[in-house]
C-alpha positions in Angstrom: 0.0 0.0 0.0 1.6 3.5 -1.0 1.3 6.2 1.5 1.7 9.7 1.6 3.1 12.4 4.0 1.1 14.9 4.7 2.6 18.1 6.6 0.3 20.8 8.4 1.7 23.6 10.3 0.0 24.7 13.5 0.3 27.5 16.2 1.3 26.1 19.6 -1.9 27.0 20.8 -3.9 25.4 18.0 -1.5 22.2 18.7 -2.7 22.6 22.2 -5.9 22.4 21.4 -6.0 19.7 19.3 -3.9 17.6 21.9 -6.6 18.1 24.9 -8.9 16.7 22.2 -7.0 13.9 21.3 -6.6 13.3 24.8 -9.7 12.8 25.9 -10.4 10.3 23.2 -6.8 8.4 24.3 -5.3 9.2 21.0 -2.5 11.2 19.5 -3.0 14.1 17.6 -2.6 12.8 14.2 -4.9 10.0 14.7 -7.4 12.4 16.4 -6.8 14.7 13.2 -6.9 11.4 10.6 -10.2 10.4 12.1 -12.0 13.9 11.9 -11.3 13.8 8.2 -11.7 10.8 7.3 -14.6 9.3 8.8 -13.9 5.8 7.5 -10.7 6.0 9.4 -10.4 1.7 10.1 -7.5 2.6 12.9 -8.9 5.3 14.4 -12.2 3.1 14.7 -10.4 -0.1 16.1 -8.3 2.2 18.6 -11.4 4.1 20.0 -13.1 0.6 20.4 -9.9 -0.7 22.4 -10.1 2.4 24.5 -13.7 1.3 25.1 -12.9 -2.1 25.9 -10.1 -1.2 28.4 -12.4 1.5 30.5 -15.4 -1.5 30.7 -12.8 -3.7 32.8 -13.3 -3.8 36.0 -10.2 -3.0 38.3 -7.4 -5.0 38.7 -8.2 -6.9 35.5 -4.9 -8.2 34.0 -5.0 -8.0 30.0 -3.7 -8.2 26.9 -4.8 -6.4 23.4 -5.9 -9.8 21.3 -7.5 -11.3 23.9 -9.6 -7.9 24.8 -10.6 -8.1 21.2 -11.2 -12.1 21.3 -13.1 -12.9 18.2 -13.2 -9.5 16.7 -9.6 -10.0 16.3 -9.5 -10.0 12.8 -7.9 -6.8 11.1 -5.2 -6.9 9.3 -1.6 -7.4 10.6 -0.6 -3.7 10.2 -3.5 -2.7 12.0 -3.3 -5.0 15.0 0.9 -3.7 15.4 -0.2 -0.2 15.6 -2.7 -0.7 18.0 -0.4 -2.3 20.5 1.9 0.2 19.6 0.5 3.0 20.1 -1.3 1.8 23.0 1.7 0.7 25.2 3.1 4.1 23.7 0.5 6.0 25.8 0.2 4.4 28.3 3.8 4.3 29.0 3.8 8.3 28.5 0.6 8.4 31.4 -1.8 10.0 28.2 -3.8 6.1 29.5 -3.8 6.7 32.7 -5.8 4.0 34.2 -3.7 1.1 32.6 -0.4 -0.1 33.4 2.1 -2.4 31.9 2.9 -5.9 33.4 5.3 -6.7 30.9 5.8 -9.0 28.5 4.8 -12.8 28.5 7.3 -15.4 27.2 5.3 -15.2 24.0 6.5 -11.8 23.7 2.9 -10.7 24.3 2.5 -7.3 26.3 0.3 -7.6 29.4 -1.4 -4.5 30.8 -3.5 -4.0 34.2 -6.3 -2.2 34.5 -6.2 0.5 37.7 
């Protein structure tokens, strides 16, 4: 699949509002920005549905991303690699707040806990 770079330019206060927004949803900014325009966004979608999944667990719930998912865990490979990525990547920064990492398993799978 080819894909382009596209470059916008923003004020730091327009960045700054764009990040609370992003935020809120648990996403960065250019995923917050690629799912405003395009509404068909298949990432943004799966992400906001993890997000979903993660704050429906109840406290103390250990967890990893594929088995959140269970049988909906069907999107293709690039997909499901993002979405761990990005999510360990914020929750390791503290944007997730209410997860945190285990570690990994000896199958190299990422485990989280809910808080």
């Amino acid at each position: 699949m080819d894909k382009i770079n596209v470059q916008i330019l923003f004020t730091k206060t327009e960045f700054e509002q764009l990040k609370v927004e992003a935020d809120k949803l648990g996403l960065t900014v250019p995923l917050y920005i690629k799912g405003e325009v395009l509404k068909d966004d298949i990432f943004g979608k799966h992400y906001q549905e993890l997000i979903e999944k993660v704050n429906a667990l109840p406290s103390g719930t250990k967890f990893n991303i594929k088995a959140l998912f269970g049988v909906e865990w069907t999107m293709e490979k690039g997909i499901k690699l993002n979405l761990g990525k990005t999510f360990f990547g914020r929750v390791d920064s503290g944007i997730v707040d209410n997860v945190r990492c285990i570690g990994k398993d000896s199958s190299n799978v990422m485990w989280y806990e809910k808080k």
